[in-house]
Legacy VTK file of the C-alpha trace (Angstrom):
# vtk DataFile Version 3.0
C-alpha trace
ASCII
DATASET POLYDATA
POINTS 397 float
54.415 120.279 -126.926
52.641 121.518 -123.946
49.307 119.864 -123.418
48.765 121.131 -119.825
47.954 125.206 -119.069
50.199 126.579 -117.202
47.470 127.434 -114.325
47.383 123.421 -113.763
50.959 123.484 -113.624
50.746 126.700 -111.050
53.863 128.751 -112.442
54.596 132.124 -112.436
52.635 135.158 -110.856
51.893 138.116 -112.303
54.086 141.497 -112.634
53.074 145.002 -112.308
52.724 146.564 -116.253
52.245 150.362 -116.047
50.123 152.899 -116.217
47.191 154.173 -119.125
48.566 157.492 -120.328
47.038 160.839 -119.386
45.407 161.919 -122.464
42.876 158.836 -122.869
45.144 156.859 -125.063
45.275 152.952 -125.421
48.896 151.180 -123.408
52.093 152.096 -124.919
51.967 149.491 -127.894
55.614 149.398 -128.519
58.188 147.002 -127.276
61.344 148.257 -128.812
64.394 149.682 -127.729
63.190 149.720 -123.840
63.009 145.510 -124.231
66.685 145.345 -125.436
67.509 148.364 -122.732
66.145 146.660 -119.534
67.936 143.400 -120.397
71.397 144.909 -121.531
71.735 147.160 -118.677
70.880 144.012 -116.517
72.770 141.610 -118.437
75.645 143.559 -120.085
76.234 145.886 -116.890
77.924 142.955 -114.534
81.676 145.330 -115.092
79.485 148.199 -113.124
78.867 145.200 -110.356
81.490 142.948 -109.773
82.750 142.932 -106.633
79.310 144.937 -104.426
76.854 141.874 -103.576
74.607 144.691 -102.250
74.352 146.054 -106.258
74.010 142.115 -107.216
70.812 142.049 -104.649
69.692 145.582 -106.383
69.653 144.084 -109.709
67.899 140.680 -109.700
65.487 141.254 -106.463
63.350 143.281 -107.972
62.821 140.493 -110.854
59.933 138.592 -111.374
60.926 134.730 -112.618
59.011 133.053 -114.531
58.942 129.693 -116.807
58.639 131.681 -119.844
60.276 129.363 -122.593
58.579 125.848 -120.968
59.281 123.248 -124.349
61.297 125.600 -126.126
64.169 125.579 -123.936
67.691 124.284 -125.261
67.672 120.675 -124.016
71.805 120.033 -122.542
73.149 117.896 -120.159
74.426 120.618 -117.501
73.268 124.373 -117.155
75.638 126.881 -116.471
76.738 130.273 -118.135
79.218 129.028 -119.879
79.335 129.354 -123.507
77.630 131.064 -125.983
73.893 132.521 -125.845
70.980 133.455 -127.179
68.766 135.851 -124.764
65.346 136.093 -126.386
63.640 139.901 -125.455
59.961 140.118 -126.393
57.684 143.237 -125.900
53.549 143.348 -125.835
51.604 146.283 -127.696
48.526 145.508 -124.471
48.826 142.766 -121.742
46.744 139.384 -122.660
43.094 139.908 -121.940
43.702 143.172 -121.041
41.979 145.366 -124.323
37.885 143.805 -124.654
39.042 140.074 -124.426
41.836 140.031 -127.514
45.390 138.381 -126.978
48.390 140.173 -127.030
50.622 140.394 -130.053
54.344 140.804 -129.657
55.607 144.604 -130.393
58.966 143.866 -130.429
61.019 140.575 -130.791
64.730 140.995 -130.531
67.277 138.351 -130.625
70.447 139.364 -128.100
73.531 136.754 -128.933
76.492 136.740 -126.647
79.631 134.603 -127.932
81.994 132.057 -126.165
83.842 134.500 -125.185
81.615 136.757 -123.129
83.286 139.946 -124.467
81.095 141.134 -127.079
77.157 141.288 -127.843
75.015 141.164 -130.953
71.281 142.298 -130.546
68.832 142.221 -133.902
65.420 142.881 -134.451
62.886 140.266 -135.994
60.252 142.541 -137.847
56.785 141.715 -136.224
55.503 141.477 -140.095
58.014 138.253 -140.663
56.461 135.570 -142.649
56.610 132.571 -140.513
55.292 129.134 -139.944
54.236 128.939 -136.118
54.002 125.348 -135.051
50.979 123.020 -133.709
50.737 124.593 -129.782
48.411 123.452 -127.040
48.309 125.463 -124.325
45.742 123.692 -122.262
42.744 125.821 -122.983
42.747 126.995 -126.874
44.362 124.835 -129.116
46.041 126.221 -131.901
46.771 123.663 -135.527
49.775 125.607 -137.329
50.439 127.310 -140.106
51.761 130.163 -141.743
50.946 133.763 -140.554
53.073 137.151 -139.103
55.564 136.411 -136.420
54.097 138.911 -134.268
50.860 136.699 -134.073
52.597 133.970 -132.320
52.339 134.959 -128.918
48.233 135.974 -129.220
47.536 132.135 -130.124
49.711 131.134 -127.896
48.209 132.999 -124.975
44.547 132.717 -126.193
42.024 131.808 -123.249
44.504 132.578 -120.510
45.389 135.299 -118.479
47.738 136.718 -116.466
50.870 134.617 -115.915
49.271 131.809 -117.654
49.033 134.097 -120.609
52.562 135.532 -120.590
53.757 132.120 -120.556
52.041 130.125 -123.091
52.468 132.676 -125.256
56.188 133.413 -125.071
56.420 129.580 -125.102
54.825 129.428 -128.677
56.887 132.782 -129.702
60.175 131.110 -128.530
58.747 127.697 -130.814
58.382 129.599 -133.736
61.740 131.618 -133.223
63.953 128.492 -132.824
62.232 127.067 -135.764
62.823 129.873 -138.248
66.307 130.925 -137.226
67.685 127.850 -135.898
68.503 129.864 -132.508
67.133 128.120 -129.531
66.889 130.205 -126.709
69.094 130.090 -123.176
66.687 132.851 -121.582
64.043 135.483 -122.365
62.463 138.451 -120.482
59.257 140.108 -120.920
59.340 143.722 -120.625
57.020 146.109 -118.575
57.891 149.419 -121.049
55.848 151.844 -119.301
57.412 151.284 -116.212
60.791 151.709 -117.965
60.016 155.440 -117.687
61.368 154.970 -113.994
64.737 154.063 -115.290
65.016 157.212 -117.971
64.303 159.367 -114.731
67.051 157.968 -112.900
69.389 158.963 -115.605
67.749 162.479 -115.790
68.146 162.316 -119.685
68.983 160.084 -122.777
71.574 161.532 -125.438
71.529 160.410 -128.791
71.968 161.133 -132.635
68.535 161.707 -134.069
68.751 160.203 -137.571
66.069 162.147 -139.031
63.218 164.175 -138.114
60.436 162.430 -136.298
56.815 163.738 -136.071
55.322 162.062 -132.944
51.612 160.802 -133.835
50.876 160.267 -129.994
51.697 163.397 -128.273
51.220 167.141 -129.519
50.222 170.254 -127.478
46.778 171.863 -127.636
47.420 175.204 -129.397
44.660 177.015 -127.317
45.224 175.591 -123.724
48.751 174.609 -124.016
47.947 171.286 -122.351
49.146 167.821 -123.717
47.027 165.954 -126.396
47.169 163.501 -129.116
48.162 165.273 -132.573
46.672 162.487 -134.362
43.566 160.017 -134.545
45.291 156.340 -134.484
42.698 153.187 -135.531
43.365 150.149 -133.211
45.980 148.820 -135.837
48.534 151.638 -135.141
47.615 153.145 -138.574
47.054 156.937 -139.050
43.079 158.080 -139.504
43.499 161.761 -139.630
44.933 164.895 -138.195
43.467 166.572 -135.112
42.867 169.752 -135.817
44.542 172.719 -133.563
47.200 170.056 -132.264
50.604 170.799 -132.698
52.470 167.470 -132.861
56.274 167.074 -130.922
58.518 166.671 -133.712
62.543 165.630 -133.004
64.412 167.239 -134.957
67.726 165.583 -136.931
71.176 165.807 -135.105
72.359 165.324 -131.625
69.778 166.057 -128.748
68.998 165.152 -125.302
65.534 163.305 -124.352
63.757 163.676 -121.201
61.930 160.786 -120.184
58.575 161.422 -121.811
60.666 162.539 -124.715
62.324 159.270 -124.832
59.450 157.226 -124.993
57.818 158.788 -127.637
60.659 158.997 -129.907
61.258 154.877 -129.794
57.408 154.451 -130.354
56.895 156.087 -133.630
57.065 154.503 -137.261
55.246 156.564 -139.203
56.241 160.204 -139.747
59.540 159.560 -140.415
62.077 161.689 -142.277
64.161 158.242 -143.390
60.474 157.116 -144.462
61.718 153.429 -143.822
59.035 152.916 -141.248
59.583 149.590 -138.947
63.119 149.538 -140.106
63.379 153.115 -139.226
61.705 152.716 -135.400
64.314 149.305 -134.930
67.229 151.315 -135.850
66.081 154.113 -133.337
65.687 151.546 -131.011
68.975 149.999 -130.933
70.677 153.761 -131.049
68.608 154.297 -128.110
69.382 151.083 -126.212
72.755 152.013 -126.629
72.593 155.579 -125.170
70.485 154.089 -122.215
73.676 151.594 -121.412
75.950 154.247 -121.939
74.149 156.200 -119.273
74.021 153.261 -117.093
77.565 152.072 -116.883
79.004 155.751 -116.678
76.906 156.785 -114.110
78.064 157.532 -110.676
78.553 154.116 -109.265
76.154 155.152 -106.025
73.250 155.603 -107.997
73.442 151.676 -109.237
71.862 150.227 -106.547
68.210 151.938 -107.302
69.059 152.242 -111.070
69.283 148.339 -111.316
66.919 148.020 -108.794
64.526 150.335 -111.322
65.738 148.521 -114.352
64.292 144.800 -112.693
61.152 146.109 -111.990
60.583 146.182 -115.537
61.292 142.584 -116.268
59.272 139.136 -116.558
62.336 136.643 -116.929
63.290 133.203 -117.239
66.804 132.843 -116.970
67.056 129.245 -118.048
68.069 127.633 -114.931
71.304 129.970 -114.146
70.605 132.068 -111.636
71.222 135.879 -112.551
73.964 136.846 -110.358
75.977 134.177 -112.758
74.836 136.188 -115.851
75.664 139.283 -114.674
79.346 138.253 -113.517
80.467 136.122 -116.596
79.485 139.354 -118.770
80.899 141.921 -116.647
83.992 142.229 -119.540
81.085 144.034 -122.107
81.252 147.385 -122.220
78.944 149.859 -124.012
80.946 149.631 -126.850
80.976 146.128 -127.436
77.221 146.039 -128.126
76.525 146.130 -131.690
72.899 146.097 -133.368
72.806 144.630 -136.822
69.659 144.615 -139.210
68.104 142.186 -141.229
66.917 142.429 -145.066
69.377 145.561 -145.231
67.081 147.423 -143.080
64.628 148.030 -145.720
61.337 146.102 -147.219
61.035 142.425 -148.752
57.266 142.890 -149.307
55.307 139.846 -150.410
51.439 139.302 -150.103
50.350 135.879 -149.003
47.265 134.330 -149.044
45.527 133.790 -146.364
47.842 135.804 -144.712
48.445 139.445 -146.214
51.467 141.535 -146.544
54.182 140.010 -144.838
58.513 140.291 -144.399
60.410 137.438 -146.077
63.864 137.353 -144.476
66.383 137.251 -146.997
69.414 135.018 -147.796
71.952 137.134 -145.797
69.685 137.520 -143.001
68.958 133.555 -142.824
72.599 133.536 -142.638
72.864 136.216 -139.984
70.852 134.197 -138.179
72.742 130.876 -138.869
75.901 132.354 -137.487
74.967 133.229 -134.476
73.028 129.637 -133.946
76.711 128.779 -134.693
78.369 131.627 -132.735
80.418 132.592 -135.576
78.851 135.996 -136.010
82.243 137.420 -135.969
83.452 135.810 -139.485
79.747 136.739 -140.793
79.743 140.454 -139.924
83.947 140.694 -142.313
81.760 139.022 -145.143
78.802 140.980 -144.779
79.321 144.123 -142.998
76.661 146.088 -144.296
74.044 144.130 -141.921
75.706 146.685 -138.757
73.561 149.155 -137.762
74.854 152.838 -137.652
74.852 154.599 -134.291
LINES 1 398
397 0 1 2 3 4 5 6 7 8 9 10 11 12 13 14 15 16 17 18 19 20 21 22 23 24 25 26 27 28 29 30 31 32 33 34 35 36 37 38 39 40 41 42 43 44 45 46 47 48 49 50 51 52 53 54 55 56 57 58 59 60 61 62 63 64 65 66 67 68 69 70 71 72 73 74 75 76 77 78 79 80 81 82 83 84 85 86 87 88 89 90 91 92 93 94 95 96 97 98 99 100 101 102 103 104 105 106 107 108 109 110 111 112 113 114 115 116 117 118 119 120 121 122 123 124 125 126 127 128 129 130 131 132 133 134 135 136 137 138 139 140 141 142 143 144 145 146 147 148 149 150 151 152 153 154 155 156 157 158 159 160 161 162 163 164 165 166 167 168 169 170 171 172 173 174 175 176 177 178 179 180 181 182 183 184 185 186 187 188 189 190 191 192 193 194 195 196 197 198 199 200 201 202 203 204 205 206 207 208 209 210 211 212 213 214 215 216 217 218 219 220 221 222 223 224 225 226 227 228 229 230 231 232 233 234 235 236 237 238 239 240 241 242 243 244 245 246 247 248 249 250 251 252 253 254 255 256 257 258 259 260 261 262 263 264 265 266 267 268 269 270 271 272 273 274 275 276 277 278 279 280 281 282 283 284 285 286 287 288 289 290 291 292 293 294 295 296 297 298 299 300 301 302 303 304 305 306 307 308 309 310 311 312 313 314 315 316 317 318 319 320 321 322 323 324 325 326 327 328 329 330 331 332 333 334 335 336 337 338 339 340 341 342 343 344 345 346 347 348 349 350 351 352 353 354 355 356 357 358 359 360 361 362 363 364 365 366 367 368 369 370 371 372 373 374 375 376 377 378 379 380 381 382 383 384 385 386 387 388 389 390 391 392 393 394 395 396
């Protein structure tokens, strides 16, 4: 357990995270899709890079590294990227000290697994709501004693009374803790991700093209029926929840079937959960996000191969990452065989609710017995044999 911050220990420095929106609202609070995009295009796009160093440079220069995982790394007696591995993607509703003094909670926390044989990838999405017990962490400055609470509220006590780098670290550190101790998965790497910056890389693709599941009513961004000038459709309390309808606002709604997202588009889309046609809420916006990671690879690895130099070069920017000792012109090369089409998302508890109230703690997700499993399989890389039992856990595109 760490008992020293990680300002006395002097690592990491801090990385650019966006800009406030242009109609007065708070920091994108969504980590989603964009977490999962930024590190599969990085990660899963080494067949688009073999062979150019000067696309290699592109891709990891513009990285900021940073101990991120600190005690939660897998102890082993060499590091190389050999193997199989577990790439843990985490993404922040506000920056740590950033909104009035509160810590950050993790928006997103998705689990990426890559097998032995460095020809396929498995990414799933840990519900922020997940009913966890988050270990005993000491972070140098606020002590925190353990217990049971929402995954999501890992990171805030682990990050509480730093800033900065200090922050980012000692809270993914506690995230990571709780992670390897609920799924069994410990970590090889993990990446932060700046989503507001992301916008950079949707620009250099011009457009995103996806299936659109169901209609989506964006709560964030509408159109002022009198001036014809952007503005929020919706008033949203701190929480994310819905407090009423603004009135002469004309929300963006997406409708269902195949369509083509501009940038602004795109980002809107992944962030909502509430309005949805499907009406599955979280579930629904983690499905969305995995279709749209997907797109967002597609576009990268079919794109004309001049353009990769600033596309990866975009996509880094965007990224906070350890990469657990092995530098990340190795990961890139040994999973340059993984295509697009090779990446599946899977879903735990079916992809719909396993509701329980606990005291102390409120409504919270309880993963169920095939998802424990899920889980289990790819601690054990044998995700492959789990998906012919149980292929209902796979994600439609």
């Amino acid at each position: 357990m760490r008992r020293r911050s990680r300002r006395q220990r002097g690592w990491g420095r801090r990385s650019g995270w966006g800009r406030q929106s242009g109609w007065g609202r708070r920091r994108t609070p969504w980590g989603k899709v964009l977490a999962g995009a930024a590190a599969t295009a990085l990660v899963l796009g080494g067949g688009a890079v073999v062979g150019g160093r000067m696309l290699l440079t592109a891709a990891t220069g513009t990285v900021t590294r940073q101990d991120l995982l600190g005690d939660a790394r897998k102890e082993r007696e060499r590091v190389d990227v050999d193997g199989a591995k577990n790439i843990l993607l985490v993404g922040l509703d506000t920056r740590p000290g950033e909104d009035e003094g509160e810590p950050a909670r993790s928006d997103s926390i998705i689990v990426l697994h890559i097998p032995a044989t460095h020809d396929h990838a498995y990414l799933v999405s840990l519900p922020r709501d997940t009913l966890v017990e988050i270990p005993e962490y000491d972070n140098g400055e606020v002590p925190f004693a353990g217990g049971p609470n929402k995954i999501n509220a890992a990171f805030a006590f682990g990050s509480q009374g730093l800033t900065g780098a200090d922050a980012l670290s000692g809270g993914f550190e506690l995230l990571a803790m709780t992670v390897r101790d609920t799924t069994g998965i410990t970590p090889d790497a993990g990446a932060i991700i700046d989503f507001d910056g992301f916008t950079e890389v949707v620009e250099a693709l011009g457009e995103v093209c996806m299936y659109v599941d169901g209609q989506v009513t964006s709560i964030h961004v509408g159109t002022n029926d009198r001036t014809g000038e952007p503005a929020p459709p919706f008033l949203v309390n701190p929480d994310g929840t819905i407090r009423g309808r603004v009135p002469g606002v004309t929300p963006n709604v997406y409708e269902k079937g195949n369509r083509c997202f501009t940038p602004d588009e795109a980002l809107d889309f992944v962030r909502q959960r509430d309005l949805l046609e499907t009406n599955d809420f979280d579930y629904g916006r983690q499905r969305h996000q995995q279709q749209f990671m997907k797109a967002v690879l597609n576009g990268v690895l079919e794109g004309d191969a001049t353009e990769l130099p600033s596309l990866l070069a975009a996509v880094g920017r965007t990224m906070t990452v350890d990469d657990g000792g092995i530098p990340l012109e190795d990961w890139i090369f040994a999973m340059r065989g993984i295509r697009s089409g090779a990446l599946t998302t899977l879903k735990v508890n079916d992809g719909d609710f396993n509701t329980e109230t606990i005291d102390g703690v409120g409504s919270a997700e309880i993963l169920d017995e095939t998802s424990t499993e899920m889980f289990e399989a790819m601690a054990e890389d044998d995700v492959k044999a789990f998906l012919a039992a149980n292929p209902d856990v796979v994600n439609s595109d």
